[in-house]
PDB file as gemmi writes it, atoms N, CA and C in Angstrom:
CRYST1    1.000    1.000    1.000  90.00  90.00  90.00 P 1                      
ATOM      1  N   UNK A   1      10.554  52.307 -30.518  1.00  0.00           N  
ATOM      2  CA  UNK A   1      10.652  50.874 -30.629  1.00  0.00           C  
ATOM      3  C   UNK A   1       9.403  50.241 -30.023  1.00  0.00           C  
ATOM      4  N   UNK A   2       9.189  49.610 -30.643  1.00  0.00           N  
ATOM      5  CA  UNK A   2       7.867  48.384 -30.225  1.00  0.00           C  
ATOM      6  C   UNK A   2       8.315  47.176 -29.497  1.00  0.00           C  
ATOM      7  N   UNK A   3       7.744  46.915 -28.678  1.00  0.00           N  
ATOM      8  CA  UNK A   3       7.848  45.170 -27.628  1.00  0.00           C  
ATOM      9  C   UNK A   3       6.484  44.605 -27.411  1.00  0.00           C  
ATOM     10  N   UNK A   4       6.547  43.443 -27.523  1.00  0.00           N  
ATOM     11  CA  UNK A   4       5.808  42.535 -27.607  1.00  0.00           C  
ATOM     12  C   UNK A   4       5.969  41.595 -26.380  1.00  0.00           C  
ATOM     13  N   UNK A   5       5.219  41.232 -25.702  1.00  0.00           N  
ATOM     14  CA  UNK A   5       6.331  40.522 -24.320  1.00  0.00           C  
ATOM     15  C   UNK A   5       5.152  39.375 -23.950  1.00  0.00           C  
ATOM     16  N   UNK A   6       5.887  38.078 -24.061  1.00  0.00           N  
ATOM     17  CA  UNK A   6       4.996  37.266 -23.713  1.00  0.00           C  
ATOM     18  C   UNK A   6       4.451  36.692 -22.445  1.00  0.00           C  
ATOM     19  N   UNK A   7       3.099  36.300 -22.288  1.00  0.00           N  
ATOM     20  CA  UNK A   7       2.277  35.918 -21.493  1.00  0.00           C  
ATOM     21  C   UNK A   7       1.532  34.900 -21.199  1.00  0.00           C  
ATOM     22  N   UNK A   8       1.210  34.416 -20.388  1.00  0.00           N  
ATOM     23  CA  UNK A   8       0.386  32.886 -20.199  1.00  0.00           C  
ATOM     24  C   UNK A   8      -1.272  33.339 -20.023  1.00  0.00           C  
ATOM     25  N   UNK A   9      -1.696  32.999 -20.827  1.00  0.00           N  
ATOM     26  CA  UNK A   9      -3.466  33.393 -20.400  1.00  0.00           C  
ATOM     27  C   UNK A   9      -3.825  32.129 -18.914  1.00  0.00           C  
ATOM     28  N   UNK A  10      -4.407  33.114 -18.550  1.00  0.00           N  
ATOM     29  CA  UNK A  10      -4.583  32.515 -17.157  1.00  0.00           C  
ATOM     30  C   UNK A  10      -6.574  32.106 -16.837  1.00  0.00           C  
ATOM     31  N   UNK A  11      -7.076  32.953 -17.756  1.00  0.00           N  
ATOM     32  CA  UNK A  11      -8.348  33.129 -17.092  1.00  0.00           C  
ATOM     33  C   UNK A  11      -8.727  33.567 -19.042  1.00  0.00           C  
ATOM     34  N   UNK A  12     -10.193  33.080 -19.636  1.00  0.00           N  
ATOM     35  CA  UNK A  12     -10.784  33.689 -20.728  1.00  0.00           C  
ATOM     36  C   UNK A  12     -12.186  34.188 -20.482  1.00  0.00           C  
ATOM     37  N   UNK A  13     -12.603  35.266 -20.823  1.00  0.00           N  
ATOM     38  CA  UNK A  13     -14.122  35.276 -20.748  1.00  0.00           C  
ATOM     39  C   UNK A  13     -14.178  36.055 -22.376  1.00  0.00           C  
ATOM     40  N   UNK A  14     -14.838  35.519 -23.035  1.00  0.00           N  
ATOM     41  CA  UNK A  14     -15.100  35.998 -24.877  1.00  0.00           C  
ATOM     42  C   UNK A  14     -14.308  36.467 -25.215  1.00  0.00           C  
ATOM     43  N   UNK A  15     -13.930  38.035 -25.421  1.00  0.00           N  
ATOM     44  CA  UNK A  15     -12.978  38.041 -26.782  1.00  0.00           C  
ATOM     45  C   UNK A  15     -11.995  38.863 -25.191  1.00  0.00           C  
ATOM     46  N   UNK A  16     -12.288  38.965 -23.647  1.00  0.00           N  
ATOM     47  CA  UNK A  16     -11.013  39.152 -23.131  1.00  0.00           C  
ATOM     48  C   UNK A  16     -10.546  38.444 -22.068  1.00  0.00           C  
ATOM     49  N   UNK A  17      -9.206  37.989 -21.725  1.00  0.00           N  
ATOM     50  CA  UNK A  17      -8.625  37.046 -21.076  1.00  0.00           C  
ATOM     51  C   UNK A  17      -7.602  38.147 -19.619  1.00  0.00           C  
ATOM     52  N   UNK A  18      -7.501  36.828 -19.120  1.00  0.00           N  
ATOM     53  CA  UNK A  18      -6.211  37.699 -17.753  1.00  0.00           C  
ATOM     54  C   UNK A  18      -5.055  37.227 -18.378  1.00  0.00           C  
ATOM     55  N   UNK A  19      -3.703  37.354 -18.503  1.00  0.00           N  
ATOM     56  CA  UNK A  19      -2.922  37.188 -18.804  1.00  0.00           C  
ATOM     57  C   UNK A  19      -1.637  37.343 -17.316  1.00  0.00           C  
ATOM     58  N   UNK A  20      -0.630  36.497 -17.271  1.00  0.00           N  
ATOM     59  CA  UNK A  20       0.137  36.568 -16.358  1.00  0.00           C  
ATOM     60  C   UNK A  20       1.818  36.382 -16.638  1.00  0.00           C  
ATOM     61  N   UNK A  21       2.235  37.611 -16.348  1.00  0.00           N  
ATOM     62  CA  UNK A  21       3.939  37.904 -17.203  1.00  0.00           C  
ATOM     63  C   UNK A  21       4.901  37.868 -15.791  1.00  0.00           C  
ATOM     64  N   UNK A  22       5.762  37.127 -15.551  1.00  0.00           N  
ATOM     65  CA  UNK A  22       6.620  37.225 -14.532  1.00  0.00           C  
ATOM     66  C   UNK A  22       5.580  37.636 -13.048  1.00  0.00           C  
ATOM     67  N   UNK A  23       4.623  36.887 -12.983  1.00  0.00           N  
ATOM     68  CA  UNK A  23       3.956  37.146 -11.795  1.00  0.00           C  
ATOM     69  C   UNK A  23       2.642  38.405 -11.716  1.00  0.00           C  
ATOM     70  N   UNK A  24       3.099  38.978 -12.597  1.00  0.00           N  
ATOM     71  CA  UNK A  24       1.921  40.610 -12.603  1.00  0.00           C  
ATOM     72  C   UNK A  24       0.615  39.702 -13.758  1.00  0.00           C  
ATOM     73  N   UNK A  25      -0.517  40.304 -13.418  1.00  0.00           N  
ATOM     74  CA  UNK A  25      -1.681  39.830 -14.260  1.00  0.00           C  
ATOM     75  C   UNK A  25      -2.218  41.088 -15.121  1.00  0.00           C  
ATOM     76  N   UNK A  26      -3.024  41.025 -15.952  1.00  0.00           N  
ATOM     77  CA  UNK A  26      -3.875  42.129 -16.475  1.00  0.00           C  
ATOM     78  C   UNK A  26      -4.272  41.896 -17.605  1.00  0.00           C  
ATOM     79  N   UNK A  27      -5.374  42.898 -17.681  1.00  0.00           N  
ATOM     80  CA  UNK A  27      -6.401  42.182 -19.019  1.00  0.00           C  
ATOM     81  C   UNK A  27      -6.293  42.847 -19.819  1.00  0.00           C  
ATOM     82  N   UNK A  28      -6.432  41.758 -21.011  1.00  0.00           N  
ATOM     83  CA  UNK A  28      -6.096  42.066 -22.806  1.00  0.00           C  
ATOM     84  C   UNK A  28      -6.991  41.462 -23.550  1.00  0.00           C  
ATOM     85  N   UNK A  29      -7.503  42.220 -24.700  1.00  0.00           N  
ATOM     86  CA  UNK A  29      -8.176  42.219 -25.576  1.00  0.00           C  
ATOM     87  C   UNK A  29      -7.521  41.077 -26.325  1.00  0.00           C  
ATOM     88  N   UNK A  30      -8.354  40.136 -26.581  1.00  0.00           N  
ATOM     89  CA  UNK A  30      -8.321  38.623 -27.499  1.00  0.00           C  
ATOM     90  C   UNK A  30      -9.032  38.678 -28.579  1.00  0.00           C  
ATOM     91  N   UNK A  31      -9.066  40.183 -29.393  1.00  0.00           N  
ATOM     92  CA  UNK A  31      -9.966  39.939 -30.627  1.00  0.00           C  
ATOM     93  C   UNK A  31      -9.460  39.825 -31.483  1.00  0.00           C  
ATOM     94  N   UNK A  32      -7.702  39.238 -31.547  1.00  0.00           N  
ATOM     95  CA  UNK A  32      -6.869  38.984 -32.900  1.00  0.00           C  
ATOM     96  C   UNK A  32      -6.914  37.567 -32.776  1.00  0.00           C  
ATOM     97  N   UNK A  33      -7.082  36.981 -31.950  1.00  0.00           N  
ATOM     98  CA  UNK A  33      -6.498  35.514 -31.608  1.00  0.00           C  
ATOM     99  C   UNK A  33      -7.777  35.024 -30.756  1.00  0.00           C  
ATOM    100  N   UNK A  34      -8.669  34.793 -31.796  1.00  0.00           N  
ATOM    101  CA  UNK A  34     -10.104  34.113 -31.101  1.00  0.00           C  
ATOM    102  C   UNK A  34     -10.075  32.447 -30.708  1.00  0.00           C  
ATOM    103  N   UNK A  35      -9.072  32.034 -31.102  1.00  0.00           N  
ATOM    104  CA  UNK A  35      -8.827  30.726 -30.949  1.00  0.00           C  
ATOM    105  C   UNK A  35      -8.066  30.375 -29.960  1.00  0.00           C  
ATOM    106  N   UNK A  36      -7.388  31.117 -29.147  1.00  0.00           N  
ATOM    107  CA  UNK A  36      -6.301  31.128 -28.171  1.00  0.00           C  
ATOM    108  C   UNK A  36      -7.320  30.625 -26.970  1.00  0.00           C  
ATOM    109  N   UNK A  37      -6.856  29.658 -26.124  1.00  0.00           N  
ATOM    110  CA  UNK A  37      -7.223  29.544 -24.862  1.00  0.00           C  
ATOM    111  C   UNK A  37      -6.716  28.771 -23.486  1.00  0.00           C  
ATOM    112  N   UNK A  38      -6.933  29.055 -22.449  1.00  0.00           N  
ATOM    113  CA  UNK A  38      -6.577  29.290 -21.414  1.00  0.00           C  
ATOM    114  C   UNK A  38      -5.189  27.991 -21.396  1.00  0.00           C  
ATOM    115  N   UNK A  39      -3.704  28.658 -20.333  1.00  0.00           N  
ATOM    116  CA  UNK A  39      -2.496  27.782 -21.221  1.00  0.00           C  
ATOM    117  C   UNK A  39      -2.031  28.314 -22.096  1.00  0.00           C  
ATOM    118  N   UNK A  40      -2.092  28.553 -22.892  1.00  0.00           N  
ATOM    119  CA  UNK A  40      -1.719  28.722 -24.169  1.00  0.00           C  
ATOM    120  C   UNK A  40      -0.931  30.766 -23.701  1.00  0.00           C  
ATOM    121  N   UNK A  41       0.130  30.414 -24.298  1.00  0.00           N  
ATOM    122  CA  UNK A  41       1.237  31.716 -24.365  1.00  0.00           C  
ATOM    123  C   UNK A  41       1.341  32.446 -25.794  1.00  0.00           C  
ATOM    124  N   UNK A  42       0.862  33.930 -25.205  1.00  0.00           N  
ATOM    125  CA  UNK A  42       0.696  35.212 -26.543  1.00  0.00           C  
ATOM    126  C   UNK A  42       1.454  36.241 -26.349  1.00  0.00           C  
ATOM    127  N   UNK A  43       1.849  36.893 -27.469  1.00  0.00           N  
ATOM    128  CA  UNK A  43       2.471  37.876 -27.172  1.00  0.00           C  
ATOM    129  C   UNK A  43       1.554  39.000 -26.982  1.00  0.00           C  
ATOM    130  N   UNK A  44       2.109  40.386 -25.942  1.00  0.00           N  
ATOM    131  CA  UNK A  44       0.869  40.923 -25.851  1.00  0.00           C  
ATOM    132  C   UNK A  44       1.492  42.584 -25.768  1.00  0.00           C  
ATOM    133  N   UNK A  45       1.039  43.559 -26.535  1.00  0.00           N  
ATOM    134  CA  UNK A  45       1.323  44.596 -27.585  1.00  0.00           C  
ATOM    135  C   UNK A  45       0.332  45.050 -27.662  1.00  0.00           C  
ATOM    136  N   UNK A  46       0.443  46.581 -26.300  1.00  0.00           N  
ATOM    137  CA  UNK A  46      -0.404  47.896 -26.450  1.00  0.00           C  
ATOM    138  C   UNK A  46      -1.861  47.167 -25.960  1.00  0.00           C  
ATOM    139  N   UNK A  47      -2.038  46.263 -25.142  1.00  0.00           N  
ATOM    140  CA  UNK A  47      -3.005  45.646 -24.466  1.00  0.00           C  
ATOM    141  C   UNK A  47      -4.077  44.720 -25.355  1.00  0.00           C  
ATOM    142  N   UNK A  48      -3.252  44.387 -26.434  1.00  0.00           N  
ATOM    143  CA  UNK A  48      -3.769  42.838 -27.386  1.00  0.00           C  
ATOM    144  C   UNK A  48      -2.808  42.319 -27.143  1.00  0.00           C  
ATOM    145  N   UNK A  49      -3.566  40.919 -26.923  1.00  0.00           N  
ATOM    146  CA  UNK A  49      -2.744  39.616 -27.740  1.00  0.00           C  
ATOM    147  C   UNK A  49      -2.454  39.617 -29.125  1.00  0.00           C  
ATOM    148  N   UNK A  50      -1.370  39.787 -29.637  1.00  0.00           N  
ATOM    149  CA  UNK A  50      -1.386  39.827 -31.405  1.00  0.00           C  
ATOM    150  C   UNK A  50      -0.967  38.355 -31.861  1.00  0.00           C  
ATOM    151  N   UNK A  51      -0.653  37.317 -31.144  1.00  0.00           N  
ATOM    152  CA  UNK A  51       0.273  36.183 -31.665  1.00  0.00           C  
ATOM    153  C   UNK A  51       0.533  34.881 -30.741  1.00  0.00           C  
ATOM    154  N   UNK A  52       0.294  34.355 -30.829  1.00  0.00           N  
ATOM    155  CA  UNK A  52       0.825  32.723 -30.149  1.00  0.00           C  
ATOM    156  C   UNK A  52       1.758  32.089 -29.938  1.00  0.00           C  
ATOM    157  N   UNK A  53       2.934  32.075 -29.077  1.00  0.00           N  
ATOM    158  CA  UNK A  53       4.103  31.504 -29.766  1.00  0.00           C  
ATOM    159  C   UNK A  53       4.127  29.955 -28.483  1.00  0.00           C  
ATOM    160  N   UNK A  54       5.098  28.774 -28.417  1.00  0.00           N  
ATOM    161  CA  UNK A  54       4.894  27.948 -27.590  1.00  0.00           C  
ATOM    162  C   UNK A  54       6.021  28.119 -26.816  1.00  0.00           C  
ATOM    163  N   UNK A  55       5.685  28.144 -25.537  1.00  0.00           N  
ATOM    164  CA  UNK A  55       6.187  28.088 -24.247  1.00  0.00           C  
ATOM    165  C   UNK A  55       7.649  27.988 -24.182  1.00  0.00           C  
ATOM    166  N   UNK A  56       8.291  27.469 -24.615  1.00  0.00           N  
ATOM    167  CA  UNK A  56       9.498  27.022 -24.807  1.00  0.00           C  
ATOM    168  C   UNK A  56      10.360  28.610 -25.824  1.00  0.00           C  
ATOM    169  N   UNK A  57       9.500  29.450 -26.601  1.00  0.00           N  
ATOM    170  CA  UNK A  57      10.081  30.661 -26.800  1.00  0.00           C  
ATOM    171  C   UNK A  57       9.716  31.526 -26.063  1.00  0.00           C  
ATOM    172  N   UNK A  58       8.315  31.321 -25.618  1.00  0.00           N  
ATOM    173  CA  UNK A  58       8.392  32.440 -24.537  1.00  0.00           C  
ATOM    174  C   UNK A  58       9.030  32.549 -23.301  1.00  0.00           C  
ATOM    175  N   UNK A  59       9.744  31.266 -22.444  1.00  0.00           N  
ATOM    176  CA  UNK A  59      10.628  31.766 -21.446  1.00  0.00           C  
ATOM    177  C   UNK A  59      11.482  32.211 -22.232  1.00  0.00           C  
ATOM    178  N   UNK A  60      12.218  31.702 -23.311  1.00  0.00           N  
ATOM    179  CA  UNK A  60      13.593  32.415 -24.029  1.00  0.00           C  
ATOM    180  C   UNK A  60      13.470  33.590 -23.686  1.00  0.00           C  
ATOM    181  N   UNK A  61      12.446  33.980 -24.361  1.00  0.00           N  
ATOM    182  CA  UNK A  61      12.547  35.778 -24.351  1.00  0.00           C  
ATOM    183  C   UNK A  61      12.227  36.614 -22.910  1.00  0.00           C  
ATOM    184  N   UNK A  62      11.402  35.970 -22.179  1.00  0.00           N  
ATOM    185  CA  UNK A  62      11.337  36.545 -20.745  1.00  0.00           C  
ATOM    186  C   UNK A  62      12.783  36.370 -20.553  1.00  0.00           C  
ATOM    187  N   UNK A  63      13.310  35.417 -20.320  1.00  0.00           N  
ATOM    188  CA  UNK A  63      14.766  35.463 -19.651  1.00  0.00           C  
ATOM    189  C   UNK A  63      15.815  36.427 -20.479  1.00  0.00           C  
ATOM    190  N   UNK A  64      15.663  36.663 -21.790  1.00  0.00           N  
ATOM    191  CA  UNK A  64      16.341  37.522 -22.164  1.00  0.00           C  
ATOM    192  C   UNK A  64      16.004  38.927 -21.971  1.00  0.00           C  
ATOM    193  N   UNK A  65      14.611  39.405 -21.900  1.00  0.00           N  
ATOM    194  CA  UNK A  65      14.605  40.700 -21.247  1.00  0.00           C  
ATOM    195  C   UNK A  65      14.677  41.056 -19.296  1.00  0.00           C  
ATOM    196  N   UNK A  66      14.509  39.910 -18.870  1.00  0.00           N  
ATOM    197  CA  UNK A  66      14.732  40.247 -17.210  1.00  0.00           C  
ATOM    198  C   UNK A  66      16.549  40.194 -17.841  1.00  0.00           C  
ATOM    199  N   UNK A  67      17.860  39.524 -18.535  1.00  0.00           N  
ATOM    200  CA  UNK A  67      19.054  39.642 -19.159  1.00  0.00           C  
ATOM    201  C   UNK A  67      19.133  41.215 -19.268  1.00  0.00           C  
ATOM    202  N   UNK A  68      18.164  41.998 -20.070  1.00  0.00           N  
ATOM    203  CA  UNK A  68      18.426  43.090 -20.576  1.00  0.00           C  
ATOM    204  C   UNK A  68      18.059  44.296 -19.153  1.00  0.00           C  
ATOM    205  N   UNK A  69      17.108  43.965 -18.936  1.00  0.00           N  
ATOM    206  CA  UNK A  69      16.688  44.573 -17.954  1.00  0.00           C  
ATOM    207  C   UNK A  69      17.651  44.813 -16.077  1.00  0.00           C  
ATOM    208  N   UNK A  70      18.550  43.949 -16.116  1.00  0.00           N  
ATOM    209  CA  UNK A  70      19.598  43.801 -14.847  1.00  0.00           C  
ATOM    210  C   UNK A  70      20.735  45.102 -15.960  1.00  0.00           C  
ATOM    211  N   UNK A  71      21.021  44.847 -17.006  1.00  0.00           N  
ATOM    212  CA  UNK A  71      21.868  45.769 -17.931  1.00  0.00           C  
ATOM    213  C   UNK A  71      22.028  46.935 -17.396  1.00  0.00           C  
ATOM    214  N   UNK A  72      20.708  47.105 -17.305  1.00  0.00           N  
ATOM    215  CA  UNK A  72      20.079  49.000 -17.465  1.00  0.00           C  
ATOM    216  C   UNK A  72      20.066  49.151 -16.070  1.00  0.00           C  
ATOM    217  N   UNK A  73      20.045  48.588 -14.944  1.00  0.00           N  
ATOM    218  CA  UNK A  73      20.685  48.674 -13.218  1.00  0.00           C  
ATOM    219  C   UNK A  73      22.009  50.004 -13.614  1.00  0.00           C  
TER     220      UNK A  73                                                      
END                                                                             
């Protein structure tokens, strides 16, 4: 199975950015999404950004996998 888990770009320098998921940071390749910048929430898959979605789905889904993630406790 594949996951995609979204992130807030925090920091850009050319095609790579910092990204910040529930507090942890780390850097991802921005060469799908050259238009994306700093603010702006991506999903991020095998250390790219592949996708953009707005803020308002990306807590959805954080809160549904920290949901899934208490499960598996």
């Amino acid at each position: 199975m594949c996951l995609a888990v979204p992130a807030k770009i925090i920091d850009r320098q050319d095609m790579m950015a910092t990204v910040e998921v529930s507090g942890v940071t780390r850097r991802v390749s921005m060469m799908l999404l050259p238009d994306a910048k700093v603010g702006d929430y991506v999903l991020v898959h095998a250390g790219f950004a592949i996708q953009t979605v707005d803020e308002e789905e990306a807590r959805r889904t954080l809160e549904l996998l920290e949901e899934l993630a208490g499960h598996e406790e």
